[in-house]
C-alpha positions as CSV (number, residue, x, y, z in Angstrom):
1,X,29.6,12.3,4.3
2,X,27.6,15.4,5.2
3,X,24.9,15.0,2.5
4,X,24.5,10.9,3.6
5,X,24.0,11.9,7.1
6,X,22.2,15.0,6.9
7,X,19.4,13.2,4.6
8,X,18.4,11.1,8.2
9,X,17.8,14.2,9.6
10,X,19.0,13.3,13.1
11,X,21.6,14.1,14.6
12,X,23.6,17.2,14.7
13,X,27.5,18.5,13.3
14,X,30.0,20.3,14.8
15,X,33.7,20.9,14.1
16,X,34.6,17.2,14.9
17,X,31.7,15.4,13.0
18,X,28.2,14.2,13.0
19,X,26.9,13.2,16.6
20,X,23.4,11.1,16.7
21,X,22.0,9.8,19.7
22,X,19.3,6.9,20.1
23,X,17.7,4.0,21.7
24,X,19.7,1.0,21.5
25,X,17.4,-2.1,22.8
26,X,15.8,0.9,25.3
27,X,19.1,2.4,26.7
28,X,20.3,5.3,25.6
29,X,23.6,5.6,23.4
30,X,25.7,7.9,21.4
31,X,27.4,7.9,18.2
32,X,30.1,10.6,17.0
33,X,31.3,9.7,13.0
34,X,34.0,12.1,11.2
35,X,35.8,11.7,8.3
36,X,39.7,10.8,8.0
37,X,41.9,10.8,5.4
38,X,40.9,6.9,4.7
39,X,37.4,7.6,5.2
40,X,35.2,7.7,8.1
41,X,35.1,6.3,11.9
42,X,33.6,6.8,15.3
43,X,33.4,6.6,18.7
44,X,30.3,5.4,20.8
45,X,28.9,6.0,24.1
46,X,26.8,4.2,26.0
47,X,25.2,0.6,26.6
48,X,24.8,0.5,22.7
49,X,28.2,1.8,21.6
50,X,29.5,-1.8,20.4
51,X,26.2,-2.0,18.3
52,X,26.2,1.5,16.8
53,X,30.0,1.0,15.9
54,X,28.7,-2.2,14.1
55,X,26.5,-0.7,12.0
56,X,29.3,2.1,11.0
57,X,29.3,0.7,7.7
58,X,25.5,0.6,6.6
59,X,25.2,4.1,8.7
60,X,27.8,5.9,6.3
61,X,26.6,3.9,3.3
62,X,30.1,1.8,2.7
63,X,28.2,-0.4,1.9
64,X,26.0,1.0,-1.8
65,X,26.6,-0.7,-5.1
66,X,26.5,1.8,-7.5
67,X,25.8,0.3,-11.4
68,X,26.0,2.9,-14.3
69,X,25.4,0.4,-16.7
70,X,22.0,-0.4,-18.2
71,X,20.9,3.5,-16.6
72,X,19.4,6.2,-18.7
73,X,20.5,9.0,-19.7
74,X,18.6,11.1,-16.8
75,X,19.4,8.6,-14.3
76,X,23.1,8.3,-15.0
77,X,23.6,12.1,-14.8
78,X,21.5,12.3,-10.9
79,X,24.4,9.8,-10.3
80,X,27.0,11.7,-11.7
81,X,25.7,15.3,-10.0
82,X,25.2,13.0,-6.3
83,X,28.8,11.9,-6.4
84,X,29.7,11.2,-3.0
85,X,26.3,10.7,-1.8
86,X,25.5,7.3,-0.3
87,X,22.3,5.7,0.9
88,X,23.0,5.4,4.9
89,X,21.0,3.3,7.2
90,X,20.4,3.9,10.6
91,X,18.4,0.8,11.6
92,X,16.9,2.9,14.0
93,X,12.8,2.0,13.5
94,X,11.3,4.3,16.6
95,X,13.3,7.1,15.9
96,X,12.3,6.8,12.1
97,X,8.8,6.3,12.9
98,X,8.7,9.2,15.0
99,X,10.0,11.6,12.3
100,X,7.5,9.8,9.9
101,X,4.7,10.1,12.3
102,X,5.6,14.2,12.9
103,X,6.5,14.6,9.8
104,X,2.9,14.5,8.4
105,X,0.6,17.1,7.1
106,X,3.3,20.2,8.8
107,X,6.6,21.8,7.8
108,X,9.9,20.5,7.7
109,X,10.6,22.5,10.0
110,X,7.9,22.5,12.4
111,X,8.1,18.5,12.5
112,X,12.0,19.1,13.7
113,X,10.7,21.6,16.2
114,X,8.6,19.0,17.5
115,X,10.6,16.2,17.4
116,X,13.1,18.8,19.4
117,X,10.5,19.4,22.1
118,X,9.9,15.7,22.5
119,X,13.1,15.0,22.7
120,X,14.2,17.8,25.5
121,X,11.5,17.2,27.7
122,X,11.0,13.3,27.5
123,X,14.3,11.7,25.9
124,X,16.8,10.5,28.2
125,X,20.3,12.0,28.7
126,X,22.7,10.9,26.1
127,X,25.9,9.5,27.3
128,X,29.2,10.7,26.1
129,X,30.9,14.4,26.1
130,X,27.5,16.4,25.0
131,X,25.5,17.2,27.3
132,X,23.5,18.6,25.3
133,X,22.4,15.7,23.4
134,X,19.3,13.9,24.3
135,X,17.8,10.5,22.7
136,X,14.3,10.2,21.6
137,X,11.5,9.9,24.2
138,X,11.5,6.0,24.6
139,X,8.2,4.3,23.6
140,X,7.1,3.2,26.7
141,X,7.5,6.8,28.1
142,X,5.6,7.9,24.6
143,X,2.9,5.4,25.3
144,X,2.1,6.7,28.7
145,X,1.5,10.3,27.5
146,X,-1.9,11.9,26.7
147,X,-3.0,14.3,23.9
148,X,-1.9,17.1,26.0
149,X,1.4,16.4,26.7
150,X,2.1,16.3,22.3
151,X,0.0,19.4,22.1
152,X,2.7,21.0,24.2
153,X,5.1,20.3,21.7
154,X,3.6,21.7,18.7
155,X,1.7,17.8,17.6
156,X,-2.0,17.8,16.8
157,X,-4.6,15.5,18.0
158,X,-4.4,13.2,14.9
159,X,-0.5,13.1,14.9
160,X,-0.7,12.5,18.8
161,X,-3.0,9.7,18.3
162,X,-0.9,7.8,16.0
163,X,2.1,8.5,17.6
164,X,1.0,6.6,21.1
165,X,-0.1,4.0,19.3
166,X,3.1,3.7,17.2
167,X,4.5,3.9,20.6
168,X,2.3,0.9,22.2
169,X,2.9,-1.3,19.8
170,X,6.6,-1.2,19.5
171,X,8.5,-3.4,21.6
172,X,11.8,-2.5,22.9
173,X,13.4,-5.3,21.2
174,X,12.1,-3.8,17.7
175,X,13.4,-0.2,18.2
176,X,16.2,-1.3,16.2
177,X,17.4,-3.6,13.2
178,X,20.7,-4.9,13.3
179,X,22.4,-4.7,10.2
180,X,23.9,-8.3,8.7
């Protein structure tokens, strides 16, 4: 579960399991996942929780459909050393456009120190028993900054740019994909 979750690169672990917190149709939400003994489940906070619990499934990857047969040689043995490993799906579209958008042309790790910045000074408070959790900035709050304001948090003018106009054109409705 560790490896499926920490490939999003969102949200954080602790001794109780992965906590992630989002957008959920523009209010802010929280999602804590952590294995059992039959496999995984969670507990949500938050206008989304109901939807976040939904998408459980396609977040953890229960969902993959593994087929050995027909594989190479090279492919089967990436399967064989990724046991465990699943394909997870957030259907979170802002906060994965955001890490695309800051992800560009800089570091690993000076993309999550920016995305860190955004998210302390302009995400919202995220419900549950963290306080110290915060959602992404919201795209409408995103929209309404300047050049500036991304400069602050470690984002050049090009990244900026693109990231405000991400931000314009996504509609609240569209921050996330509900999973079927």
């Amino acid at each position: 579960m560790r490896r499926t979750l920490a490939a999003f690169g969102v949200g954080s672990f602790d001794d109780r399991g992965w906590w992630w917190s989002t957008l959920v149709d523009g209010e802010p939400s929280t999602l804590m996942i952590e294995r059992t003994d039959g496999g995984t489940t969670g507990a949500a906070w938050g206008p989304g929780a109901d939807s976040l619990l939904e998408r459980l499934p396609a977040i953890v990857g229960a969902n993959d459909v593994v087929a050995i047969e027909g594989l190479d040689d090279r492919s089967r043995a990436l399967l064989r050393d990724a046991r465990g490993t699943r394909i997870g799906a957030t259907g979170d579209v802002w906060g994965a456009s955001i890490k695309a958008v800051l992800g560009q042309v800089v570091t690993t790790k000076e993309a999550g120190a920016s995305e860190r910045k955004l998210r302390r000074r302009y995400g919202l408070p995220a419900p549950g028993p963290r306080p110290d959790l915060r959602t992404p900035p919201p795209p409408s709050v995103v929209a309404g900054l300047g050049y500036a304001d991304l400069h602050a948090a470690g984002v050049e003018r090009k990244r900026a740019d693109i990231l405000i106009e991400v931000a314009r054109r996504s509609p609240v409705s569209y921050t996330h994909l509900r999973a079927h």
